[in-house]
Structures are given as C-alpha cells and as structure tokens.
C-alpha positions in Angstrom: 125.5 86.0 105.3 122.1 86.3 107.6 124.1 89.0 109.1 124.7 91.3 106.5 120.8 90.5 105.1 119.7 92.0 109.0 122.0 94.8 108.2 120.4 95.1 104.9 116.8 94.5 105.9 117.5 97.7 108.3 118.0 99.9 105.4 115.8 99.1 102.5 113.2 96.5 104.6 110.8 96.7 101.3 113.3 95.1 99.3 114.4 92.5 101.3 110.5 91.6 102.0 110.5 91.2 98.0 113.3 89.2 98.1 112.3 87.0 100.5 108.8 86.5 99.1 110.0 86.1 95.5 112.8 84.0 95.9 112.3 81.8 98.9 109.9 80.4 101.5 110.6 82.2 104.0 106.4 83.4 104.5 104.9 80.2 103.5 102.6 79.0 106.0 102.5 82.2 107.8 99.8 83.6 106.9 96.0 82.7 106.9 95.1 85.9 103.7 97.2 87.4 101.9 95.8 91.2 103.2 98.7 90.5 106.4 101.7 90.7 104.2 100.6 93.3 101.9 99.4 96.0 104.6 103.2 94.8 106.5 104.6 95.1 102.7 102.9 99.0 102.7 103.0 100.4 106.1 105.6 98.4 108.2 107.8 96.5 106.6 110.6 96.3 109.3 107.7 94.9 111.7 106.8 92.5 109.0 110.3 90.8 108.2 110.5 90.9 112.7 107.7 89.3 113.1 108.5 86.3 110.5 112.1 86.7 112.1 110.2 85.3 115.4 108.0 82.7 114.0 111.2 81.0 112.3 113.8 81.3 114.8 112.1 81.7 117.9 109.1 79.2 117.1 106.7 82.1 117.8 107.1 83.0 121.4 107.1 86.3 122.6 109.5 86.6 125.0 111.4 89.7 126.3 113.8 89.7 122.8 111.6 89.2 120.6 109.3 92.1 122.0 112.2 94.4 122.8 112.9 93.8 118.4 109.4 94.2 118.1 109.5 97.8 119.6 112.8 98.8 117.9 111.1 97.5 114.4 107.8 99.8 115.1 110.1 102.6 116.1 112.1 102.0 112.6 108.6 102.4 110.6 107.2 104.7 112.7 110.1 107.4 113.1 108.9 110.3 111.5 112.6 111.0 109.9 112.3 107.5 108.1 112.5 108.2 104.2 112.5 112.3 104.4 115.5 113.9 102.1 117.0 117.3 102.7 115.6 118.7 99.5 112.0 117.8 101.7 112.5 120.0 104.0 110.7 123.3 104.0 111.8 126.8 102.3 113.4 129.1 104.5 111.8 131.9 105.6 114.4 134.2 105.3 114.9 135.9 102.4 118.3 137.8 102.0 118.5 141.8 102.2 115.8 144.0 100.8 117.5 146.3 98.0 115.8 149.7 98.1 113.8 151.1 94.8 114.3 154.5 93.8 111.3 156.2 93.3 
C-alpha cells in the first residue's frame, strides 16, 4: 500500500499532500508555522511530501538517498512540462494555402 501511495504521490502530489494532512499525522510536529507547508502545498509539493518522507523514515538525515530524492522531487516541480496540456501549446504559424481573389 505505501507503494502504490509513492506511485500516486508522483502524479497528483497536491492531493496526496491533502490527504495526508486531512486524514492523518503524518506532518504533526514538523513544522514550527504553518507558512512551510502552505508555500510546499503551492509551489512544490513533490519536495514537500520528500522532505516529510525523510524526517519519518530516515529520522532526518541527509544522506546521499535522501538528497539524490531530494533532487529528483525539485526536478518533478520544477520541469517546465509539469501540468502543460496539448491544447496549451501555441497556434501554428502556418496557415494553409492562400486562395486567390478575383479582382
């Protein structure tokens, strides 16, 4: 089951950060304000649910895993394809055949 909420937590990380803060205590403690988890809630959410990931199951310390995650998490919320849909994309330029007008 943690599996397939990792799995999840790749694709819709807001979501699972609601869950998790909703439904469990999974960020008690973690915190001193509550500005930490909403600017992580808002701008990087997979670096949010990483970086709770390490306080719980690696009792905080950064080693080489838990900063080669952290780098893959920033490069999830970071990637400038991340949330873009075709119908995003701009309007070609061309523009199909001009049809000549009598005169």
């Amino acid at each position: 089951m943690p599996v397939l909420l990792v799995l999840f937590a790749l694709f819709a990380p807001r979501l699972v950060v609601a869950v998790l803060w909703f439904f469990t205590t999974w960020f008690r403690g973690m915190f001193d304000t509550l500005l930490w988890p909403i600017l992580g809630f808002i701008f990087l959410p997979a670096t949010l649910l990483w970086y709770s990931a390490v306080q719980h199951w690696f009792g905080g310390q950064w080693t080489l895993w838990p900063i080669v995650g952290l780098v893959v998490a920033l490069m999830i919320d970071l990637s400038p394809a991340r949330g873009r849909t075709r119908s995003e994309e701009p309007p070609s330029r061309w523009r199909g055949p001009r049809r000549r007008v009598p005169a």
